[in-house]
LOMI-941704 format. One record per residue: x, y, z of N, C-alpha, C in turn. Coordinates in steps of 0.05 Angstrom, whole numbers, padded with zeros to 5 digits, always signed. Layout:
residues N
XYZXYZXYZ;...
end
This chain:
residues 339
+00119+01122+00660+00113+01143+00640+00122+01134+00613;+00106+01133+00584+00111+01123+00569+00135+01145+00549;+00151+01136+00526+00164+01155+00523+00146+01153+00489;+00152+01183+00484+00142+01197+00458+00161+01189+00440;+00156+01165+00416+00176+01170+00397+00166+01183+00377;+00196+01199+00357+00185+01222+00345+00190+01194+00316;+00172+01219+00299+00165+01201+00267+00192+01196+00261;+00201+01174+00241+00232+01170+00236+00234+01177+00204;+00265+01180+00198+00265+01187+00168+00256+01177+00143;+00249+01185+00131+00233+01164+00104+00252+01168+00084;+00252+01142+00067+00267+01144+00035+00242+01140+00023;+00245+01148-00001+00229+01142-00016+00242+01143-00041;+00234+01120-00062+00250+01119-00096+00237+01137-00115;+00248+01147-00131+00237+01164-00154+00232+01148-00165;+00199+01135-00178+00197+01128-00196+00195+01128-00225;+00201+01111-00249+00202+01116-00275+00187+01144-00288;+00164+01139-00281+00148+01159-00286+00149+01197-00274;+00171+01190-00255+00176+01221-00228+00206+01230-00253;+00210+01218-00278+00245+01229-00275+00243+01256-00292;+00263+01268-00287+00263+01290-00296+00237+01325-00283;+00224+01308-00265+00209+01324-00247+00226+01336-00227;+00225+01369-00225+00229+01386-00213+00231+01372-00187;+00260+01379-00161+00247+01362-00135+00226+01385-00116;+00225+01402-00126+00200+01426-00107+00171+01416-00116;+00170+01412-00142+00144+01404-00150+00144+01372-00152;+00163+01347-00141+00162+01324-00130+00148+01327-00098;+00151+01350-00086+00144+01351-00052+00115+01359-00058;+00113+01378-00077+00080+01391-00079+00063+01364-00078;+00068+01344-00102+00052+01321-00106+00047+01302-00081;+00075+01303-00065+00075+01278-00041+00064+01292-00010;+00070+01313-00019+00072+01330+00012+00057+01357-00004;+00035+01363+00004+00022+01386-00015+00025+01406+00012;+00022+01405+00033+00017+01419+00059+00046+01434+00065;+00071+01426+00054+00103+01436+00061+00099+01464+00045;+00103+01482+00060+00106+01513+00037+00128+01509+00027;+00134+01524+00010+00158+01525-00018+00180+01538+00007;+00179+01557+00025+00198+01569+00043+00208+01556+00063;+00188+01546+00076+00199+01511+00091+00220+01499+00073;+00201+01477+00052+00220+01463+00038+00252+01483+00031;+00246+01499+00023+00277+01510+00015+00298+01512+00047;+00286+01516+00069+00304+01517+00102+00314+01487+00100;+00300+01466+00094+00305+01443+00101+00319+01430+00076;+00323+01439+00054+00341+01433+00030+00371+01452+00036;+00362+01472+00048+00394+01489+00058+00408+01474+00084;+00393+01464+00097+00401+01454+00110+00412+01419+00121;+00409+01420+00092+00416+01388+00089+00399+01364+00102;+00368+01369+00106+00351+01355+00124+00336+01344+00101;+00338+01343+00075+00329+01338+00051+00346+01331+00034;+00352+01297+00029+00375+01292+00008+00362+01278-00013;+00374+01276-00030+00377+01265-00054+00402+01253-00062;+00405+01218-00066+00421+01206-00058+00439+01203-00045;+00438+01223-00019+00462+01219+00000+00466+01249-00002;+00462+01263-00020+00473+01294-00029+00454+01317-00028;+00465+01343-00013+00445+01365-00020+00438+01364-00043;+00413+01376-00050+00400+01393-00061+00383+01412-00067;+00375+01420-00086+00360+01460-00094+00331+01447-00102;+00317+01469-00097+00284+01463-00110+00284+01459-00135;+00300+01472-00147+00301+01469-00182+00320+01439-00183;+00331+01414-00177+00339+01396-00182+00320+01376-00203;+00332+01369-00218+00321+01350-00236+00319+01328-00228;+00296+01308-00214+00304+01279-00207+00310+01255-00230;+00316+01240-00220+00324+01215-00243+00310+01188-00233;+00307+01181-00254+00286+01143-00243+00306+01138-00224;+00297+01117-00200+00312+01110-00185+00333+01115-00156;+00331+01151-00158+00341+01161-00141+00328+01156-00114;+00337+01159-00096+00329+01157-00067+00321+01187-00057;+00303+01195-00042+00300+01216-00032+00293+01217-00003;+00314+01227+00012+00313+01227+00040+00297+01245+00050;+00274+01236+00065+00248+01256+00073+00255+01261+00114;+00259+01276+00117+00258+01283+00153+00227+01284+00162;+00227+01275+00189+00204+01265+00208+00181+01292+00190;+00160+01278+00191+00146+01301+00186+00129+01316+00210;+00135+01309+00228+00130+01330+00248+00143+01357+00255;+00171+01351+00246+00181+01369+00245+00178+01397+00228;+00165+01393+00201+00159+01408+00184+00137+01415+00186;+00112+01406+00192+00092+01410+00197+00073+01442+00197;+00094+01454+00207+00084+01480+00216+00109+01500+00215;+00107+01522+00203+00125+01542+00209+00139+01551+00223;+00164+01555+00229+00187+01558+00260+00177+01584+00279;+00170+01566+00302+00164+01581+00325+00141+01564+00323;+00119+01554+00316+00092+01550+00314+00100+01520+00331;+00075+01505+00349+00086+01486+00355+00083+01459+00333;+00100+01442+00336+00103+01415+00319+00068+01406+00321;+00055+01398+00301+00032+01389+00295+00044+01354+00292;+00034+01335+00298+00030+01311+00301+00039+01303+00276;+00054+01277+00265+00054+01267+00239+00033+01260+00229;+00029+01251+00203+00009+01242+00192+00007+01212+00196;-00023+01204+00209-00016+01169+00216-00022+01157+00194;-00008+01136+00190-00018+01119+00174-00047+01102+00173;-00055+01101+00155-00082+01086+00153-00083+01058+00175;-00099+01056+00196-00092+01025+00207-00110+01014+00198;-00090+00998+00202-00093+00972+00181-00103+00941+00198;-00129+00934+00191-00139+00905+00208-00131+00879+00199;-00135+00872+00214-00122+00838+00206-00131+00830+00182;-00165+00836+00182-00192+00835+00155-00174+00853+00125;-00155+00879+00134-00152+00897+00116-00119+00879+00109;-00105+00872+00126-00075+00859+00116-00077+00831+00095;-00105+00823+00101-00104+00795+00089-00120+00806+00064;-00133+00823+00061-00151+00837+00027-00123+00841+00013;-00110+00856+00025-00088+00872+00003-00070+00846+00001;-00061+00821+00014-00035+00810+00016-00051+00786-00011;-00079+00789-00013-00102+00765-00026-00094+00775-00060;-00086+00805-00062-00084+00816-00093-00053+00808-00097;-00041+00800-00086-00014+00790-00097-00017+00766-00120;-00009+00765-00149-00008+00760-00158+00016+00738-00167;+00040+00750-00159+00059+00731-00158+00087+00752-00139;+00102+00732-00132+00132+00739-00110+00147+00725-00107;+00173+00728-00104+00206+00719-00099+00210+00741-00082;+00234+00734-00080+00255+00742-00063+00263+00774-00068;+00254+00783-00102+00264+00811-00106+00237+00831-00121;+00216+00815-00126+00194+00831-00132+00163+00821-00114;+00144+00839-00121+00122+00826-00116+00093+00839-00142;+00074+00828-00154+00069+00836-00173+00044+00840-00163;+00020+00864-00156-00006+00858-00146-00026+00866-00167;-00051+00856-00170-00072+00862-00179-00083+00888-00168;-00078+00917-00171-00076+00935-00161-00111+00940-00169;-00132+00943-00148-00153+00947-00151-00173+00981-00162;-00178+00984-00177-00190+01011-00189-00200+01022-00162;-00192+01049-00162-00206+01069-00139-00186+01071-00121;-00164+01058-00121-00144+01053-00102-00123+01075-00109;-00116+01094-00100-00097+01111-00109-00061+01095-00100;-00042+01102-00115-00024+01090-00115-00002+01105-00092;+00002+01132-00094+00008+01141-00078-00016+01166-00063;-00001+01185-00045-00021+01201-00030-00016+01232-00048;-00030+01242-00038-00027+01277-00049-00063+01294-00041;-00056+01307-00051-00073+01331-00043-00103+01311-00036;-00118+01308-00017-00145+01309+00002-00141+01272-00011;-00112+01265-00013-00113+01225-00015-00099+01224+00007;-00117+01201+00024-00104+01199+00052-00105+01166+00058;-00123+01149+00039-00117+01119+00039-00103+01119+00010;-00075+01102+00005-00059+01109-00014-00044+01074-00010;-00035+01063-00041-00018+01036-00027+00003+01049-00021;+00017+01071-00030+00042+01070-00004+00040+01066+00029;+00016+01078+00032+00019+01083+00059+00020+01055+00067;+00010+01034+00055+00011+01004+00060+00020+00989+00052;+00045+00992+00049+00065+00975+00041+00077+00955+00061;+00081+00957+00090+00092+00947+00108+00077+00921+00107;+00040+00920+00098+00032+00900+00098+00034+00871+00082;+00060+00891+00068+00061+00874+00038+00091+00859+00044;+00102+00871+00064+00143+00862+00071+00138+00824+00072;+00122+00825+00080+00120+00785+00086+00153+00792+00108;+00164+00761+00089+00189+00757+00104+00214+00777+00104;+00203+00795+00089+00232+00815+00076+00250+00827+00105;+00262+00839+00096+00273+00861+00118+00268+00885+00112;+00262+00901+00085+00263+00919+00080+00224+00921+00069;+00224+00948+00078+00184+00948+00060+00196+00950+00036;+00175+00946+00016+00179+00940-00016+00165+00971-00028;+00187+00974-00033+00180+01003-00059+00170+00991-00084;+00152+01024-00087+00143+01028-00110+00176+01033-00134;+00167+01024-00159+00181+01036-00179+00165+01040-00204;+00133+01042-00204+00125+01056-00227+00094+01057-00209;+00072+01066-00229+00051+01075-00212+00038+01069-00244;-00005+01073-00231-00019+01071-00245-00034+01093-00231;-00052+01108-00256-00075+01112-00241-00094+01111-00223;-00105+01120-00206-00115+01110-00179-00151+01098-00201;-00157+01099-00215-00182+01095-00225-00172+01072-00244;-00142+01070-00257-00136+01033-00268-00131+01024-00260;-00140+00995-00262-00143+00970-00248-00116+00956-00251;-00102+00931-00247-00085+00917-00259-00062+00907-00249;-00044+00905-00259-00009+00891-00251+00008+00916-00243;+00018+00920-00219+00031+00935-00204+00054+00924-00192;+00073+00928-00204+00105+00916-00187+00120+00932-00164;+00124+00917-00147+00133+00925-00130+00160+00915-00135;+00182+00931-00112+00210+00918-00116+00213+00913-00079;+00227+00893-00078+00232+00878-00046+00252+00888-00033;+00282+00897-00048+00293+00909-00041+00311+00935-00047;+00329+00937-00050+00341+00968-00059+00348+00958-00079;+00367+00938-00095+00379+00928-00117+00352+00918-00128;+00339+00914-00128+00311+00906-00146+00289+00933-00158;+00295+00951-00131+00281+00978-00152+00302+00984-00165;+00334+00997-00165+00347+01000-00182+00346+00990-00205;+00344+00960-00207+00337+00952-00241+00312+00951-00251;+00299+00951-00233+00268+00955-00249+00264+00977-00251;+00270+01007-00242+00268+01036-00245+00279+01037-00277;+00315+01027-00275+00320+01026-00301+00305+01017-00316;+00287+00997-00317+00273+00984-00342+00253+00993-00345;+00240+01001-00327+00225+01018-00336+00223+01048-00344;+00244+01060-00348+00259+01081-00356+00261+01077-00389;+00267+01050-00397+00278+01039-00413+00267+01029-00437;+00264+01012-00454+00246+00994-00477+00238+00964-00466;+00250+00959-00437+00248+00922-00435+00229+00919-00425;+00198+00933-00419+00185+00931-00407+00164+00923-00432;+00145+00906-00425+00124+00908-00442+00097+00906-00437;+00082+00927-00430+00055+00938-00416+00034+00937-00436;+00017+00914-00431-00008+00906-00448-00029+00920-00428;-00052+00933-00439-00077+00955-00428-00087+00943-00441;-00110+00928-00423-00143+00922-00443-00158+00950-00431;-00174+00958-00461-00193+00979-00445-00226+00976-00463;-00236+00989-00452-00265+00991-00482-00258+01013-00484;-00268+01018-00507-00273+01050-00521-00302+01047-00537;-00305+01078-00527-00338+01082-00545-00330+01084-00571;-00338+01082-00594-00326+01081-00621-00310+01058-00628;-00304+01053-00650-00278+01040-00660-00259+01055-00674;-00239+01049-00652-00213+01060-00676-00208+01052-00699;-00197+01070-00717-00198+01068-00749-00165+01072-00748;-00150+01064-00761-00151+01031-00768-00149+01014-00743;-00157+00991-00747-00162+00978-00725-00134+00974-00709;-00109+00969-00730-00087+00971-00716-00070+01008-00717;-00054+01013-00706-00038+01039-00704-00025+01046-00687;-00008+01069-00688+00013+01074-00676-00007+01115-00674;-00002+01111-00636-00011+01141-00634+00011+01159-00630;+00030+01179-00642+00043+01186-00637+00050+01217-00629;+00042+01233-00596+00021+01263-00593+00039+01263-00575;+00053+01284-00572+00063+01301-00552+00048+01311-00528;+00049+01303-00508+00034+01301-00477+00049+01334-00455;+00026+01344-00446+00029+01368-00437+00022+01371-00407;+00030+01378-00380+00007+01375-00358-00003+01402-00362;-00023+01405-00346-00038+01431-00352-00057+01438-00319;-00067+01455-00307-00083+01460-00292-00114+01466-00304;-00132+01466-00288-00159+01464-00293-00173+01471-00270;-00201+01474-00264-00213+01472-00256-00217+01438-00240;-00223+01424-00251-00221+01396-00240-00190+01380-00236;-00174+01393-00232-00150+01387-00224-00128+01383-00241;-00111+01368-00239-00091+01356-00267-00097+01352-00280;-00095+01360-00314-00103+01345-00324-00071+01346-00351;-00080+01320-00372-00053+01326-00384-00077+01324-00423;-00057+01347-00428-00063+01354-00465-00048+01354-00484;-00056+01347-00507-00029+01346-00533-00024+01374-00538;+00002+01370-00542+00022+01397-00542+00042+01386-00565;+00050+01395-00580+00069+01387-00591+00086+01405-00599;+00083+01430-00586+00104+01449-00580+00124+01441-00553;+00110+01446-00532+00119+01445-00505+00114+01415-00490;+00100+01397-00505+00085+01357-00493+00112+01352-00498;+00110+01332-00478+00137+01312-00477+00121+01286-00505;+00142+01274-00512+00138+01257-00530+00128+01231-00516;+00104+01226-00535+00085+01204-00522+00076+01180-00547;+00087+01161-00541+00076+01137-00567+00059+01115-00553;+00037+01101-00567+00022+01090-00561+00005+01078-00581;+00015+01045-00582+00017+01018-00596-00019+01014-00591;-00037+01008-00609-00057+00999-00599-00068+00980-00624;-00088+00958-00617-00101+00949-00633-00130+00935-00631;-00150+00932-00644-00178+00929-00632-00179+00902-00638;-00184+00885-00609-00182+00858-00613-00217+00845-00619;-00238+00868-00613-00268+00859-00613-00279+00887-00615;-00295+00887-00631-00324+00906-00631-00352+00904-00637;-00366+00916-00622-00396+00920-00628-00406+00935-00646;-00402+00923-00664-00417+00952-00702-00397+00974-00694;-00418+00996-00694-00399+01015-00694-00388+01024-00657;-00417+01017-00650-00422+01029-00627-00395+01033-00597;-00374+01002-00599-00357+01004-00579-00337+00984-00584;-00313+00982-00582-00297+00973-00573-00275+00949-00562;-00259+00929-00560-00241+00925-00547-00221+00922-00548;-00201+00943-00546-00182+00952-00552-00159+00949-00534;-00124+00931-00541-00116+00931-00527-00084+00948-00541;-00080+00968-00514-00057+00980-00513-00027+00978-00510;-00007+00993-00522+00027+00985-00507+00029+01015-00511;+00037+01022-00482+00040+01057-00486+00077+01043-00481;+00085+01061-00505+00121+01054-00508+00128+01079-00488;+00112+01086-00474+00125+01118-00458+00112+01114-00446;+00121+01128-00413+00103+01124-00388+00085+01150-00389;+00085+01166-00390+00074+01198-00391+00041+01202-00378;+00039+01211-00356+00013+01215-00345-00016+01213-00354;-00033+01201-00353-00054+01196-00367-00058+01187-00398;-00030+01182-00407-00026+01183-00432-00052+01152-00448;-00050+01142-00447-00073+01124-00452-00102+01127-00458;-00107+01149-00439-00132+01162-00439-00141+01187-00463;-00115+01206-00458-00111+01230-00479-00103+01219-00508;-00093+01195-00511-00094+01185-00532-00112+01171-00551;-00131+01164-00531-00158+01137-00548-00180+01169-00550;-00167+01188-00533-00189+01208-00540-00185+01233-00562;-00164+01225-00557-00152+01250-00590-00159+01229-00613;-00159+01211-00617-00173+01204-00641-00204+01190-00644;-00211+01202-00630-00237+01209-00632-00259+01177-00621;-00244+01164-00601-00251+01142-00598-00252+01131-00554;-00250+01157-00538-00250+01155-00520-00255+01125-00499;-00242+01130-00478-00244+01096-00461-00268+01102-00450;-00284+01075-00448-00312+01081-00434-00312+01083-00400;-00321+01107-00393-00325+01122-00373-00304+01143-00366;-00285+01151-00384-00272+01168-00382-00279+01199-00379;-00291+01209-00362-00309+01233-00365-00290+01255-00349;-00273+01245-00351-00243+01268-00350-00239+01279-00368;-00234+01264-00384-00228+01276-00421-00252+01280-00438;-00266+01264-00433-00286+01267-00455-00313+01273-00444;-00320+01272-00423-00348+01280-00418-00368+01260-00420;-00397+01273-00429-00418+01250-00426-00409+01239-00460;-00387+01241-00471-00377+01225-00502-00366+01197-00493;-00353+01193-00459-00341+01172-00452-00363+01147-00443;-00385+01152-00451-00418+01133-00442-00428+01122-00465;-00441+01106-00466-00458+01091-00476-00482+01099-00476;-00496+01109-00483-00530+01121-00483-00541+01097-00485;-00557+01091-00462-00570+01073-00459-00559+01043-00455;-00536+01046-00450-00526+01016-00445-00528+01010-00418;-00531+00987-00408-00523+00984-00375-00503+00969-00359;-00484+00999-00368-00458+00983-00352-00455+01017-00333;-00431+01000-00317-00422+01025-00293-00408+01036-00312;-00407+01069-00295-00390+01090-00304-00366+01093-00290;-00357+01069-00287-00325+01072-00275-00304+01074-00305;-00287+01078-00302-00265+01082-00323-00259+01047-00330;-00266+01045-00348-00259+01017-00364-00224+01009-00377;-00205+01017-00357-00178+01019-00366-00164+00990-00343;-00154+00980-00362-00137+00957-00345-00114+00941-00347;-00088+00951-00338-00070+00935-00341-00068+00905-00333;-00067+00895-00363-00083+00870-00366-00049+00844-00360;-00032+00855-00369-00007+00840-00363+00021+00856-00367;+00044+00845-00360+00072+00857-00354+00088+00842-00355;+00109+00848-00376+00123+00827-00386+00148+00838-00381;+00168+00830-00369+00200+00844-00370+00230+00821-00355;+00239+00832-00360+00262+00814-00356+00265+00816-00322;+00277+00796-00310+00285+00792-00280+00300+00808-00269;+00300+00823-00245+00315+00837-00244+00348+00825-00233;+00346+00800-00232+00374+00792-00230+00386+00773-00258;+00377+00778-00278+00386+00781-00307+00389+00749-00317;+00408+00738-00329+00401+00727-00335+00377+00711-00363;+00370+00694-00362+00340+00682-00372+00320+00690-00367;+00312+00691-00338+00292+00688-00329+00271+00722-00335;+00252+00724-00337+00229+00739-00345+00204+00742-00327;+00198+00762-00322+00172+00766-00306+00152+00765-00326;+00133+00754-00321+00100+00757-00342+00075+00748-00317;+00073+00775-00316+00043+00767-00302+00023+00774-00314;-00001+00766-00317-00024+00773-00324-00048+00785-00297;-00072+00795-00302-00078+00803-00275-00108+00798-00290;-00130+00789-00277-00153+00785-00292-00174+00810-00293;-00193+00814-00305-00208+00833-00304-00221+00843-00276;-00229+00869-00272-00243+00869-00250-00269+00870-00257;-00289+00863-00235-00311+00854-00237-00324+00885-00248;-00327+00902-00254-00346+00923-00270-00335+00920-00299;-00312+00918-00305-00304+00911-00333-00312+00869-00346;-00316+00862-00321-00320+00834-00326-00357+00840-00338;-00364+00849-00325-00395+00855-00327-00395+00872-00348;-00382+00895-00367-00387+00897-00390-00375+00881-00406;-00357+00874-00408-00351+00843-00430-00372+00827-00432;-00383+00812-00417-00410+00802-00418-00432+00821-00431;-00442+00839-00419-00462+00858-00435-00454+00862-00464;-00440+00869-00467-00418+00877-00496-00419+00849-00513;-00421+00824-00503-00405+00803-00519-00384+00801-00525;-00356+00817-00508-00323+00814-00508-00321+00786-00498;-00293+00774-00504-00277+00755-00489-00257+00769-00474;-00261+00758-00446-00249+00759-00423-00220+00741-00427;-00217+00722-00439-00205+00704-00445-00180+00702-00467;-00181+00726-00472-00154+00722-00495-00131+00725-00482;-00112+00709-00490-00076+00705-00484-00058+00710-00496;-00055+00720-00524-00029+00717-00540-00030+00742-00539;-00006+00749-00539+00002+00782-00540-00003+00794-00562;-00017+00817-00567-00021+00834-00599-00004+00844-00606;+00019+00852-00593+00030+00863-00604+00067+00851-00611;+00065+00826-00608+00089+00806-00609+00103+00815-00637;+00119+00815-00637+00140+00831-00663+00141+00854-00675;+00130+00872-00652+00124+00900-00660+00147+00913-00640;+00161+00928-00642+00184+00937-00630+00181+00969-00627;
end
């Protein structure tokens, strides 16, 4: 008779981008299915920690923190109801371990840096059920420990995605990226050209509900403070674009709500901008043209040494650079002495 093992406890890191988020509305995002009355039995009851320590729905998280998650079968369903099954993870084929382990970009002993592919959501949440968390184990190689996330992209940008290998490696990379040592170059197109070609966007970022789900707006009453370094390295007349970014703040979509408040939207952004994020009559895809193009930061075991990866275009942005007449090919940083 085989025996039933039940799901086991999960940690999971608050990343850069999670701090200061509510931990009730941290569970909504990861776990959308937990009612608010559940979650509060299993925070009274100490089955829900945060660094080792109770806590309340109203808790403020911080980059870095650890959050102790119980089996999720157990929660599953309301007390008395019977336990509903965990959620399985995506399986994963030999064909699927060797695609994802092929986007590694570069690795040691305390990070791993991947070419995180557009359409790929970073983590899971509401009706996302293939997510790279869920596949991280494919990424442990030799480790002992699976490799956490400590910052995220958009599931629709492409680009350089760090992972950390072990617990002392997200701690300093959470910090840095919390921090100023990070330095996040975005190639994107935009329909328009920004005026002036170089600038500093500086808009207070808001989340908001909608009809089409999250979305985030300038607020500069109630927006968290949002800055964003950009400069146009190529354009077509008036018509488009190539513009590369340094958002000095991590802030949700901020990249996007920014090239579109000044009146210069990323091409295929039809989140924000509508049929304004297209080309009339051009022939390129309508995928979102956003890409973290390289990542520059210090090691997380200090020192000299420096991470710099670059990650190359993906093939629908490679195919408008060509249509466009962009270079795929540029290297020196734009924004080198700009602080």
């Amino acid at each position: 008779m085989s025996e039933n093992k039940s799901p086991s406890v999960e940690t999971r890191t608050v990343t850069s981008d999670e701090a200061d988020v509510r931990l009730d509305r941290w569970f909504k995002r990861h776990f959308p299915d937990v009612g608010h009355g559940y979650l509060q039995k299993l925070l009274r009851t100490g089955q829900i920690r945060v660094d080792g320590k109770r806590a309340e729905t109203s808790t403020r998280l911080a980059a870095g923190q650890s959050i102790r998650i119980p089996p999720l079968a157990d929660w599953a369903k309301p007390e008395g109801a019977a336990p509903a099954p965990a959620p399985k993870k995506p399986a994963m084929s030999d064909k699927d371990i060797a695609a994802l382990q092929a986007l590694v970009l570069f690795k040691d002993g305390d990070v791993i840096a991947l070419n995180k592919p557009a359409g790929l959501a970073v983590q899971g949440g509401t009706n996302t059920t293939k997510h790279l968390d869920a596949m991280l184990d494919a990424l442990r190689f030799d480790a002992k420990e699976r490799p956490k996330l400590v910052h995220r992209l958009d599931k629709d940008t492409s680009g350089v995605l760090l992972l950390a290998r072990n617990t002392f490696a997200a701690s300093k990379l959470t910090e840095q990226f919390r921090g100023r040592d990070v330095r996040k170059i975005y190639w994107a197109a935009t329909v328009g050209v920004p005026k002036p070609y170089q600038g500093k966007i500086d808009l207070a970022l808001a989340k908001e509900g909608g009809p089409q789900g999250e979305r985030v707006a300038g607020d500069e009453d109630d927006g968290k403070r949002a800055v964003t370094y950009y400069t146009v390295l190529e354009n077509l007349g008036k018509q488009a674009a190539f513009v590369a970014m340094w958002p000095r703040t991590g802030r949700t979509h901020q990249l996007r709500v920014h090239m579109n408040a000044i009146g210069t939207p990323i091409l295929g952004d039809g989140k924000y901008a509508g049929q304004g994020a297209y080309l009339p009559g051009a022939e390129v895809q309508k995928k979102l043209h956003l890409h973290a193009r390289r990542l520059i930061l210090p090691h997380p075991r200090g020192g000299n040494r420096m991470i710099d990866v670059t990650a190359p275009l993906p093939d629908h942005m490679l195919t408008t650079w060509k249509y466009l007449g962009f270079s795929a090919s540029l290297k020196d940083d734009p924004f080198e002495g700009v602080e």
